[in-house]
Residue frames relative to the residue before (quaternion, step in Angstrom):
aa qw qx qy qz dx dy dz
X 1.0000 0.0000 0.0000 0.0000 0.00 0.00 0.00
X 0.2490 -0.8469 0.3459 0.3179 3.11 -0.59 0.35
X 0.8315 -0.2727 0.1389 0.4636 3.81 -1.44 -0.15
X 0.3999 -0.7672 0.4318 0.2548 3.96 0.15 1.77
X 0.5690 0.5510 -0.4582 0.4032 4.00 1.29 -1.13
X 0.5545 0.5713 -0.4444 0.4105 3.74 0.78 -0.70
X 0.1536 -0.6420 0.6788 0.3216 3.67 -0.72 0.43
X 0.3338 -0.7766 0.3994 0.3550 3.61 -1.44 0.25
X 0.6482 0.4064 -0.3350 0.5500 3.16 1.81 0.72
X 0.2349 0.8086 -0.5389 -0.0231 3.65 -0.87 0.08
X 0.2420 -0.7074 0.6543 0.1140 3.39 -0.43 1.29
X 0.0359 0.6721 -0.7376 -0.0549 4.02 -1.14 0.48
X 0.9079 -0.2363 0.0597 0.3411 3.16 -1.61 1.09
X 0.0809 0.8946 -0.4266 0.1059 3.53 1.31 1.42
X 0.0702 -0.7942 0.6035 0.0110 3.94 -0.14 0.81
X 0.0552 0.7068 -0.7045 -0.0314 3.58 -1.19 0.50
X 0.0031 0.7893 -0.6136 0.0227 3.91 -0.54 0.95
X 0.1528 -0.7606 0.6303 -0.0291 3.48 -0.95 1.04
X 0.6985 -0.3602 0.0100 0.6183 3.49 -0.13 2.44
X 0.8663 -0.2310 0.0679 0.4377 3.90 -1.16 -0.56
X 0.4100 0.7400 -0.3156 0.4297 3.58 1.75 0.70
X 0.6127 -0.6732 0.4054 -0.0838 3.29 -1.08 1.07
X 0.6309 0.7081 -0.3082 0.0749 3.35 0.90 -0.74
X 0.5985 0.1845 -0.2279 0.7455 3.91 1.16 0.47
X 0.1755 -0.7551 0.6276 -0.0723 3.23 -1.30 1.53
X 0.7928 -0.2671 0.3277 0.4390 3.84 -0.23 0.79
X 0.5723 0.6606 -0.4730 0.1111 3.33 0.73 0.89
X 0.3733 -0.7180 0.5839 -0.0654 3.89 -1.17 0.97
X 0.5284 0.5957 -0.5576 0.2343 2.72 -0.66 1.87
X 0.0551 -0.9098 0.3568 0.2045 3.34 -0.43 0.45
X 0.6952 -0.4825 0.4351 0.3074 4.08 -1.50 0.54
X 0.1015 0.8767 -0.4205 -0.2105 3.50 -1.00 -0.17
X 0.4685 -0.5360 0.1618 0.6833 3.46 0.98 0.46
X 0.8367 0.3356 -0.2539 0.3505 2.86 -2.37 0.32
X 0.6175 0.5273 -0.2879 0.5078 3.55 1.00 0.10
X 0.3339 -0.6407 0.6841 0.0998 3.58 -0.82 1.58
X 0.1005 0.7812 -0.5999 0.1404 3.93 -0.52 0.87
X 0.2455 -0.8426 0.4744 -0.0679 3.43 -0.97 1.52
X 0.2323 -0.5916 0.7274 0.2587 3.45 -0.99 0.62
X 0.2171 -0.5918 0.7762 0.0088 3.07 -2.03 0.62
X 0.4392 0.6863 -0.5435 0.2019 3.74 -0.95 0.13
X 0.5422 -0.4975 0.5697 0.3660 3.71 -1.16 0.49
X 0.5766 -0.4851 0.4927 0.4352 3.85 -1.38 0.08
X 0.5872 0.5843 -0.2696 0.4911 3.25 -0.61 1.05
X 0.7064 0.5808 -0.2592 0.3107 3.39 0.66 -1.44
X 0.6353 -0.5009 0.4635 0.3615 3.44 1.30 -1.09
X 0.4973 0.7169 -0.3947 0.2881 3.43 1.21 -0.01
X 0.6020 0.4740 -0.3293 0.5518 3.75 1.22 -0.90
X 0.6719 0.4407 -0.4163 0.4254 3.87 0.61 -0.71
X 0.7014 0.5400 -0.3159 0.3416 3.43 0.33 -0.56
X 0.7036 0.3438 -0.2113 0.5848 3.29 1.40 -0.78
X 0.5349 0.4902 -0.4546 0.5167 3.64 0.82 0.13
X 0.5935 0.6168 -0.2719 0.4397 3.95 1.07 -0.50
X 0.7035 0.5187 -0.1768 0.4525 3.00 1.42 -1.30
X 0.6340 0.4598 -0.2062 0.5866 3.87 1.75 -1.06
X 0.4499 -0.7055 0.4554 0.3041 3.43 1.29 -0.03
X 0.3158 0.6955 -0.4748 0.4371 4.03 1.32 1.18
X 0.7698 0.0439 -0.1351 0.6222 3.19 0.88 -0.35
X 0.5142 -0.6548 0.4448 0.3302 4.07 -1.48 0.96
X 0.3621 -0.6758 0.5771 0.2813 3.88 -1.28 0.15
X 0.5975 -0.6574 0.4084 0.2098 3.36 -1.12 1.34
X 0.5423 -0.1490 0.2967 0.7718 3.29 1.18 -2.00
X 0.7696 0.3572 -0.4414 0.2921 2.28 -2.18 0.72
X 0.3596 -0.7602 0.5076 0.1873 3.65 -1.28 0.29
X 0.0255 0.7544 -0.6278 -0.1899 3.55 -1.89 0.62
X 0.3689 -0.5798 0.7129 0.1397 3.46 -1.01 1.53
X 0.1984 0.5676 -0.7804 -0.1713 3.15 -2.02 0.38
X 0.6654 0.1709 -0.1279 0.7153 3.68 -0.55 0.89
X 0.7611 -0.4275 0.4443 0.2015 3.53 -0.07 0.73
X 0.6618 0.4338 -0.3184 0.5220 3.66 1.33 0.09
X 0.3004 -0.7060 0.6091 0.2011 3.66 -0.94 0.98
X 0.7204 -0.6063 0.3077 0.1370 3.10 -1.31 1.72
X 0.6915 0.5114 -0.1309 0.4931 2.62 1.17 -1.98
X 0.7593 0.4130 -0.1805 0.4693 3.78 0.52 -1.28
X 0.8018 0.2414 -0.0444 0.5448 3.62 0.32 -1.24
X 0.0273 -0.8617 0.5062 0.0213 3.61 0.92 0.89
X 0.6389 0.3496 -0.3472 0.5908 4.11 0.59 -1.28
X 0.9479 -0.1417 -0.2653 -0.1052 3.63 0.10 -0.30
X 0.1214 -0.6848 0.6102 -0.3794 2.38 0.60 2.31
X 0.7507 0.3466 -0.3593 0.4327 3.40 -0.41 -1.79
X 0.4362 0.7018 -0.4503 0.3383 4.22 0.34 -0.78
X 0.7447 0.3531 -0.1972 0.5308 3.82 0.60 -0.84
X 0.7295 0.4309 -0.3646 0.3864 3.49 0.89 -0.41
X 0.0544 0.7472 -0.6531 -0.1102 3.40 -1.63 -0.08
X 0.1612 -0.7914 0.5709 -0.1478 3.36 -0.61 1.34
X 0.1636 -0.5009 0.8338 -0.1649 3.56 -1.63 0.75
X 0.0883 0.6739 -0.7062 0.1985 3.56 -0.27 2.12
X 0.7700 0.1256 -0.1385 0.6100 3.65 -0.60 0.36
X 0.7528 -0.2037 0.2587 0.5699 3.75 -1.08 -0.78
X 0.4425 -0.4664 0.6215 0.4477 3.28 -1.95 0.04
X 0.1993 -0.6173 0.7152 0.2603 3.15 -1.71 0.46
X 0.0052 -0.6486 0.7514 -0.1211 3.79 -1.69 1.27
X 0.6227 -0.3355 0.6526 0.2717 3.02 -1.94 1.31
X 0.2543 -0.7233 0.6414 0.0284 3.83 -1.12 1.05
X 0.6596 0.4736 -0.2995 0.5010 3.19 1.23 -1.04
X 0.6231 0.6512 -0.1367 0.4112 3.64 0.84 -0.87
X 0.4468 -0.6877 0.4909 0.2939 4.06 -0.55 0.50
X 0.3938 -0.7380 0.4415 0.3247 3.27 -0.93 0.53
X 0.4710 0.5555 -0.4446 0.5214 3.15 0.93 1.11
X 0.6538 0.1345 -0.3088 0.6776 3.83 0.82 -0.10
X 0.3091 0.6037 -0.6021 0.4213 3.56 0.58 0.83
X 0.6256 0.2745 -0.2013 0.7020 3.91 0.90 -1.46
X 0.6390 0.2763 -0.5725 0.4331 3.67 -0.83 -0.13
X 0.7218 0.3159 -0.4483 0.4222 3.92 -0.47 -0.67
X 0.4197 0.6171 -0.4629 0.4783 4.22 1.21 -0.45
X 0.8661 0.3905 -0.0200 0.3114 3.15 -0.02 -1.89
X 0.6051 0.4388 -0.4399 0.4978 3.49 1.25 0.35
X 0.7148 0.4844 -0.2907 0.4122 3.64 1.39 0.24
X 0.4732 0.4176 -0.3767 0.6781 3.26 2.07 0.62
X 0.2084 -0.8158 0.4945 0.2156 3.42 -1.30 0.23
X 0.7134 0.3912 -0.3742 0.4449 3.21 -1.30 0.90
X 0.5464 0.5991 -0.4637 0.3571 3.72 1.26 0.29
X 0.0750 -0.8715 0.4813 0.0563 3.39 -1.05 0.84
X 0.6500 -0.5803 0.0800 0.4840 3.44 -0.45 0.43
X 0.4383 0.6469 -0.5040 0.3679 3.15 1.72 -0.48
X 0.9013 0.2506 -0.2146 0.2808 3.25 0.27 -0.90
X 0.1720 0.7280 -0.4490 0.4887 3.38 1.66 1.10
X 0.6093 0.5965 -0.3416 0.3952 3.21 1.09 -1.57
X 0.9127 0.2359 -0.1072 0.3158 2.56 -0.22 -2.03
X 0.4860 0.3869 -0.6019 0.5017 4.39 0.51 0.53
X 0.4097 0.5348 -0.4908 0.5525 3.99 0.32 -0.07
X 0.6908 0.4088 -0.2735 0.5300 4.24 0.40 -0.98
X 0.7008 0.5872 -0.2243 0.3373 3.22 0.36 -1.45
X 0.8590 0.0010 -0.1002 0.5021 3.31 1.12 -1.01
X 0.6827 -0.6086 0.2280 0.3341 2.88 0.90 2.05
X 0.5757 0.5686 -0.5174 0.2784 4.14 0.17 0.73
X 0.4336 0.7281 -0.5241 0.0846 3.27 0.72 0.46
X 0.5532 0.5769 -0.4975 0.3370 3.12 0.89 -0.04
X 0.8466 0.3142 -0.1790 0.3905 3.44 1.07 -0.75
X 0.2424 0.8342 -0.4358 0.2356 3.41 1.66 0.07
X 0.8422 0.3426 -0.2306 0.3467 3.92 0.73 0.02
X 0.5543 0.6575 -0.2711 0.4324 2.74 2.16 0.31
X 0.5647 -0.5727 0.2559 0.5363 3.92 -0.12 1.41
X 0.5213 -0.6587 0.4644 0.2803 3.57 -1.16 0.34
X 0.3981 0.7508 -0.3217 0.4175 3.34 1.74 -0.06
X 0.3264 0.8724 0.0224 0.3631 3.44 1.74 -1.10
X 0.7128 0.6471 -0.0139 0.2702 2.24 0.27 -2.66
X 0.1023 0.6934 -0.6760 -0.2277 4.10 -0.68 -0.06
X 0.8302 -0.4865 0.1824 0.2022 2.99 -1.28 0.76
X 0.5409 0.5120 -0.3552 0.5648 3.41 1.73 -0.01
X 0.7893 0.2690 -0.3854 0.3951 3.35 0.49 -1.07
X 0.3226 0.6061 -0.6309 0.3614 4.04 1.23 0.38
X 0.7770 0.4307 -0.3512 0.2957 3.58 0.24 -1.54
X 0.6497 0.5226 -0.2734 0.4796 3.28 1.09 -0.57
X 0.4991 0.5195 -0.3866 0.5758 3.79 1.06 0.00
X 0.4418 0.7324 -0.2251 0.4666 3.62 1.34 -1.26
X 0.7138 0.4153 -0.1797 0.5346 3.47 0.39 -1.61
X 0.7194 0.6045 -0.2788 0.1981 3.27 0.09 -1.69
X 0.5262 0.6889 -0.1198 0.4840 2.73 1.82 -1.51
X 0.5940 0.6696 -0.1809 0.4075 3.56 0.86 -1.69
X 0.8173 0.4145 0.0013 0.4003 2.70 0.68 -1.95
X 0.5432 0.6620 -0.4508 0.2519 3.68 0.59 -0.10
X 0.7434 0.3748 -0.2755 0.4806 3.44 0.74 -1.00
X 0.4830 -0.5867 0.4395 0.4789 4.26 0.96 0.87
X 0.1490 0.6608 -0.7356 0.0094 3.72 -0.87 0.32
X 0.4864 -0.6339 0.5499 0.2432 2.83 -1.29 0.81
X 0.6769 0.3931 -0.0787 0.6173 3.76 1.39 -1.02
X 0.1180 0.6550 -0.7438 -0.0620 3.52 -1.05 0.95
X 0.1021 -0.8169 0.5575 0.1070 3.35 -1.48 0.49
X 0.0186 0.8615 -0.4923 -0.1230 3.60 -0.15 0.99
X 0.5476 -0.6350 0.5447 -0.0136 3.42 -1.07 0.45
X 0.6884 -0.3156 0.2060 0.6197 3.59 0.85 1.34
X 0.0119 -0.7903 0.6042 -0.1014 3.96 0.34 0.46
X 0.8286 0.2039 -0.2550 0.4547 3.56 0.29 -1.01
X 0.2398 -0.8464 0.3175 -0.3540 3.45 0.86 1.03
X 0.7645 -0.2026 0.2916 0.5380 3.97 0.57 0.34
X 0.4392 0.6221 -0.4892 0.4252 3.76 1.38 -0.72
X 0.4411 -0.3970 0.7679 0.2411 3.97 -2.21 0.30
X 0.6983 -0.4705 0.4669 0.2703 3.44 -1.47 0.61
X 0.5914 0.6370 -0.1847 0.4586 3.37 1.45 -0.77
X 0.6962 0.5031 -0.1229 0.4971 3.07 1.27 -1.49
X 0.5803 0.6005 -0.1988 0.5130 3.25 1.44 -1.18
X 0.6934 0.3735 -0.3096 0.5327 4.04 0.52 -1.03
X 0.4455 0.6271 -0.4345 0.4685 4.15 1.17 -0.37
X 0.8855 0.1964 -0.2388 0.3468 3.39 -0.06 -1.19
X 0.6228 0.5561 -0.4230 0.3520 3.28 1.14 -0.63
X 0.5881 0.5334 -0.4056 0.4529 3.60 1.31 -0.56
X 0.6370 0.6940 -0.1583 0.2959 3.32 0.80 -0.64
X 0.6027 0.4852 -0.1278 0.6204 2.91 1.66 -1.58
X 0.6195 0.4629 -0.3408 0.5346 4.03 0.92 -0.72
X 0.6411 0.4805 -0.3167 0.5077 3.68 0.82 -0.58
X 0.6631 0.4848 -0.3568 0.4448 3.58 0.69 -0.28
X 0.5832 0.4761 -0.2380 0.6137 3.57 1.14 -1.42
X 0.7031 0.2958 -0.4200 0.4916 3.99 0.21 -0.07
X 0.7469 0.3508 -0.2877 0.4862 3.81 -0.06 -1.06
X 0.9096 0.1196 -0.1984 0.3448 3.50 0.26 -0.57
X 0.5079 -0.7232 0.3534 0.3068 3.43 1.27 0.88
X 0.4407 0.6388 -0.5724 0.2648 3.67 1.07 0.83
X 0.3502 -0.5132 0.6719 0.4032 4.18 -1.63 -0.28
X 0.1154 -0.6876 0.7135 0.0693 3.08 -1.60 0.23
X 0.1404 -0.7361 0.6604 0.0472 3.63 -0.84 0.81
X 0.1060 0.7873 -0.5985 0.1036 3.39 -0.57 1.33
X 0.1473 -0.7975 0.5821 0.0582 3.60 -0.53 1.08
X 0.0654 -0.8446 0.5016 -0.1751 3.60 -1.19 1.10
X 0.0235 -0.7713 0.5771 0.2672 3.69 -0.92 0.08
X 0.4330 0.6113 -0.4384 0.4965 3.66 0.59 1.13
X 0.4611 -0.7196 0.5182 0.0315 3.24 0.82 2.43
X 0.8484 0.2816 -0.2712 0.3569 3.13 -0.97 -1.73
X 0.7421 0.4381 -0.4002 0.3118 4.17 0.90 -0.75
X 0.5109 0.6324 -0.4088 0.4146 3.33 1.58 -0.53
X 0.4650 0.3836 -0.5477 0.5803 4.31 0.82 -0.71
X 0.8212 0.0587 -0.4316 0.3686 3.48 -1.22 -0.84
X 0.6828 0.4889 -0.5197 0.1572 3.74 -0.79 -0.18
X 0.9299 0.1058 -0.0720 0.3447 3.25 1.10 -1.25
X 0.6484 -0.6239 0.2844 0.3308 3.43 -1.02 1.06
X 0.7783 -0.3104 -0.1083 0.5350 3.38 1.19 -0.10
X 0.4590 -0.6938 0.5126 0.2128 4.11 -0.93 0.60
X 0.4794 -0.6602 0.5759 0.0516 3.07 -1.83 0.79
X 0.0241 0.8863 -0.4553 -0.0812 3.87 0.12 0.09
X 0.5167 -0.6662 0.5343 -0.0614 3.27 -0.44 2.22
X 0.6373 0.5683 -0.5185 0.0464 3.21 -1.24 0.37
X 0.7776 0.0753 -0.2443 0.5745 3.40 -1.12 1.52
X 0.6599 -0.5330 0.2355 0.4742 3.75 1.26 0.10
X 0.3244 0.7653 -0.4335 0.3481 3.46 2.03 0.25
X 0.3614 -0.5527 0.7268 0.1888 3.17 -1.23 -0.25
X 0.0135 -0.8493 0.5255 0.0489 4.11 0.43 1.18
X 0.7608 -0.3311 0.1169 0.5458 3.47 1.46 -1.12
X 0.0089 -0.7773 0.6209 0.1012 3.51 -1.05 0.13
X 0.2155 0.7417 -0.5909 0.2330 2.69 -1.17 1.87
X 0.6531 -0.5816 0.2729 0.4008 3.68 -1.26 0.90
X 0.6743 -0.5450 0.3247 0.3780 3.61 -0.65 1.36
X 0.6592 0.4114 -0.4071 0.4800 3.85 0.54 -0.86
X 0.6121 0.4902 -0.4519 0.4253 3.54 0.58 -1.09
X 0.6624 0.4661 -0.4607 0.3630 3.85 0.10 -1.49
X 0.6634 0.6134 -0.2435 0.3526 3.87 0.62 -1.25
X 0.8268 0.1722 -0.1193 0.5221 3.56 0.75 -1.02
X 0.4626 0.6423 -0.4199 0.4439 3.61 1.52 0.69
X 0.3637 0.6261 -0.6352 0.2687 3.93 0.35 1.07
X 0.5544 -0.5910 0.5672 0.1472 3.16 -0.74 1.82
X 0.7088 0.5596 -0.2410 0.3555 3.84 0.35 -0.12
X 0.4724 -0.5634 0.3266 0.5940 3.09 1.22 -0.57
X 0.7508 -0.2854 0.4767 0.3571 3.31 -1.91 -0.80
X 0.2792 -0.7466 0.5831 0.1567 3.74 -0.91 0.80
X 0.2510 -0.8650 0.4096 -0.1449 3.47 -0.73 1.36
X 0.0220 -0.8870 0.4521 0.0911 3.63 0.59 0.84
X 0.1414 -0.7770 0.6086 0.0773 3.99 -0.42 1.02
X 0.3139 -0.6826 0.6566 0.0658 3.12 -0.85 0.80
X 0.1467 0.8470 -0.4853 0.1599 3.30 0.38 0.81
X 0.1553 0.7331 -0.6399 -0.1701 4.31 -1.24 0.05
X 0.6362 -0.3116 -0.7058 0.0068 1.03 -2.02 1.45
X 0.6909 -0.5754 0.3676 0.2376 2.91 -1.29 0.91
X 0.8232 0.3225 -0.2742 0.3783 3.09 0.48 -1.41
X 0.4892 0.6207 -0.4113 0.4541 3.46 1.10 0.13
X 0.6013 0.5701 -0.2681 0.4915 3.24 0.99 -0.42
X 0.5717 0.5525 -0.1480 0.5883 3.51 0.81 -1.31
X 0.8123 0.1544 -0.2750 0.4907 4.11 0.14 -0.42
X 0.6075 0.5765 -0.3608 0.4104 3.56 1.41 0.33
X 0.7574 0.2560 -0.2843 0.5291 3.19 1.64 0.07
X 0.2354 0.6139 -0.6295 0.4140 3.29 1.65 0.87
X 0.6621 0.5909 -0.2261 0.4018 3.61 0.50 -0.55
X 0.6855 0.4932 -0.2236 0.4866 3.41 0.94 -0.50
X 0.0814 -0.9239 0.3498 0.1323 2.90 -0.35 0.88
X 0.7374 0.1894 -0.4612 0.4556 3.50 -1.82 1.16
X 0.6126 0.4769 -0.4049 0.4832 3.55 0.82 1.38
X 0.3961 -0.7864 0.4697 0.0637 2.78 -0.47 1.75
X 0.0932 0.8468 -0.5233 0.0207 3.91 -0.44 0.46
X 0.0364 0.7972 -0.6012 0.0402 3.21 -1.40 1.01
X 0.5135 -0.6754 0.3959 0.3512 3.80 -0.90 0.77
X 0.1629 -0.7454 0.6243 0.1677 3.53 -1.24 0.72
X 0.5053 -0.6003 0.4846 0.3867 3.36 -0.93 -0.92
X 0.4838 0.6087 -0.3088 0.5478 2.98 1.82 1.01
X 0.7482 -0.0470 0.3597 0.5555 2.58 1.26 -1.91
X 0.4124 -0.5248 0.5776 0.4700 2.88 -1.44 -1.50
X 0.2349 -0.6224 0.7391 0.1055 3.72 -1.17 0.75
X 0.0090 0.7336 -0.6786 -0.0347 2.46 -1.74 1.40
X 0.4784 -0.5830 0.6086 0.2467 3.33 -1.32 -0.02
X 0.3382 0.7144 -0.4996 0.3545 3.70 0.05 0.43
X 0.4960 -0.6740 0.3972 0.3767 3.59 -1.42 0.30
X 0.5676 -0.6140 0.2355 0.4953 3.82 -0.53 -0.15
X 0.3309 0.8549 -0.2814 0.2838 3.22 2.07 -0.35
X 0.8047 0.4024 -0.0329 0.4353 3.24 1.62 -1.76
X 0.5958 0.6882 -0.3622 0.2005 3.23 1.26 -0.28
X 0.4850 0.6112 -0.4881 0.3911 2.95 1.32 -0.02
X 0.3509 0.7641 -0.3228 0.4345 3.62 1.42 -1.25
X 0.8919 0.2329 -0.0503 0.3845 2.95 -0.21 -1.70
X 0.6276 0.4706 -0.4244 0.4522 4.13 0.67 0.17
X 0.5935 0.4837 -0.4281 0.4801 3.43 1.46 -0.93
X 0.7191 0.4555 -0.3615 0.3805 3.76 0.40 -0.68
X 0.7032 0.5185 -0.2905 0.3903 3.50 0.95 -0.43
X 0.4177 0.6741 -0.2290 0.5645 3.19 1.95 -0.58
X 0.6969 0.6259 -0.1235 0.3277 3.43 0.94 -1.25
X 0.5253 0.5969 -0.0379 0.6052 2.72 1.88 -1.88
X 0.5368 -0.5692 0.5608 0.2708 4.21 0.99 -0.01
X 0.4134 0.6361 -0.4578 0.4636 4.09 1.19 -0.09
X 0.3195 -0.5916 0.7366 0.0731 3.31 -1.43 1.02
X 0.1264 -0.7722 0.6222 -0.0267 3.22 -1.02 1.60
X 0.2094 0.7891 -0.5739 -0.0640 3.90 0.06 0.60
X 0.8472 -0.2344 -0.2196 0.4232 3.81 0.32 0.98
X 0.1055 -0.8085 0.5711 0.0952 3.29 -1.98 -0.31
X 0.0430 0.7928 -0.6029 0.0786 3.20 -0.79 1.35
X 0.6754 -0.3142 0.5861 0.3187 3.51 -2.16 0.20
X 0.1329 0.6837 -0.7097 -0.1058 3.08 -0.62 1.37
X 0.5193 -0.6756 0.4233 0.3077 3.74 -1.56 0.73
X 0.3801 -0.7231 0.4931 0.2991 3.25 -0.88 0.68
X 0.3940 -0.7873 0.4157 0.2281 3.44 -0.98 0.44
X 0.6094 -0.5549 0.2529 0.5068 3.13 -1.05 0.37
X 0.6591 0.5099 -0.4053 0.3760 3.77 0.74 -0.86
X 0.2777 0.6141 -0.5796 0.4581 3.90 1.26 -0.42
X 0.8669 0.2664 -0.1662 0.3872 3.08 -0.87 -1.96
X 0.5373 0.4788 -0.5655 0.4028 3.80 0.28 0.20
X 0.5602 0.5909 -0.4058 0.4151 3.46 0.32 -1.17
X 0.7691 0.5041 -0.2286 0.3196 2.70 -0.16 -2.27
X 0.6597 0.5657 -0.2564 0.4231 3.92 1.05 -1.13
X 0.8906 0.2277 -0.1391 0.3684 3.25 1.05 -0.90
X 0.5718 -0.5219 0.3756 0.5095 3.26 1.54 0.78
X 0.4603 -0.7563 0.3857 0.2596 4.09 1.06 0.65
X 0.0895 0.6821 -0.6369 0.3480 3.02 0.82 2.23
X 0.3155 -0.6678 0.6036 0.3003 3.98 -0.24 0.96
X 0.6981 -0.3488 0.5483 0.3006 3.28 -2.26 0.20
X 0.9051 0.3308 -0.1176 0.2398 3.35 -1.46 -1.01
């Protein structure tokens, strides 16, 4: 393996303009192995350019990407050599098994042998079906042929490109387990860019936020989640509510809003005592209170002034 301090990606002050167009602003960041890392962004934001820059599909304006220390632009075979990627759909020979799918793959990479046909065929669980036409196929075990494919020539870098795509929740909990099983057992990164919030928390270890071609942030999925600059969100169970609700309009630096629970506040955890003794006070029937977690799509919103994903 090689030297983990190396990241095996780093984008520096990457720009991509198209005639008097914008569409990748100075952004700078970089991968380090073993790390599942997302793009996040509404349609639009820049996520397909950036990764089409990175497979060398599309040229860079300014700036540089290294993966392994090789510059795309300059050292193109070897760079691109570590990578494997699944942009848009996999393309596969439908007529054709998804076994001489990889053999007709694997006679255009070099050095792949069947041994090691075998064993990505294992990796991404198809052996039972690895000789059945790809026509067959449902659309998970395509993406997951997709990978296999990726995966033959060892990259150190996989990059997918909307992956969960057309996938059943089912299909969707496959790859993401799958993709974490790869980054553990086989010490690869994966960059996997999406507008399906709730799969990016469980898949990736930490996320990039895209917008208008900005760079907004990049940070480690717990951090993005438990980073509202406001405080801590706080469901009270509280009767009567609305009595409750104009007793902490009143309170001050607590933000409050009816639920159908309750009331949610915003407030630090410092005060809550503060704030049950006074509500207690107030003749309010308190019967509970917990930490509710913000999600990731909260803190997207909230980041982008509540431009949605997709």
């Amino acid at each position: 393996m090689s030297n983990s301090q190396e990241p095996v990606v780093s984008l520096r002050n990457v720009t991509k303009r198209i005639g008097r167009r914008t569409i990748i602003d100075n952004l700078s960041f970089d991968v380090p192995q073993g790390e599942i890392f997302g793009f996040l962004g509404p349609n639009g934001a820049g996520k397909t350019t950036t990764i089409r820059m990175m497979v060398g599909l599309m040229s860079i304006t300014n700036g540089e990407i290294l993966i392994k220390g090789r510059n795309i632009k300059t050292e193109f075979e070897q760079a691109i050599r570590h990578v494997g990627a699944i942009v848009e759909n996999p393309e596969m020979y439908k007529f054709m098994s998804g076994y001489h799918n990889l053999i007709h793959y694997a006679r255009m990479a070099s050095g792949v042998t069947k041994e090691r046909i075998r064993e990505v065929v294992e990796l991404v669980k198809l052996e039972d079906r690895i000789h059945d036409k790809v026509r067959r196929y449902s659309l998970g075990m395509r993406q997951r042929l997709g990978v296999a494919q990726a995966m033959l020539h060892r990259p150190s870098l996989l990059i997918l490109d909307e992956p969960t795509n057309g996938l059943d929740p089912a299909g969707i909990r496959e790859l993401r387990d799958y993709l974490r099983y790869l980054t553990r057992e086989e010490g690869i990164t994966v960059i996997v860019s999406s507008h399906l919030l709730s799969e990016m928390e469980l898949m990736c270890d930490r996320v990039a936020v895209l917008m208008h071609g900005k760079l907004v942030d990049v940070k480690g999925i717990h951090e993005f989640i438990g980073s509202n600059t406001t405080g801590q969100t706080y469901l009270i169970e509280a009767s009567p509510a609305e009595a409750a609700l104009a007793a902490l309009h009143s309170f001050d630096g607590v933000e409050a809003k009816a639920v159908p629970e309750g009331v949610e506040v915003v407030t630090d955890r410092d005060r809550i005592p503060g704030i049950l003794n006074y509500l207690m006070q107030k003749n309010i029937d308190i019967y509970g209170v917990r930490a509710m977690r913000q999600s990731l799509e909260d803190r997207f919103l909230e980041m982008t002034g509540g431009e949605r994903v997709g």
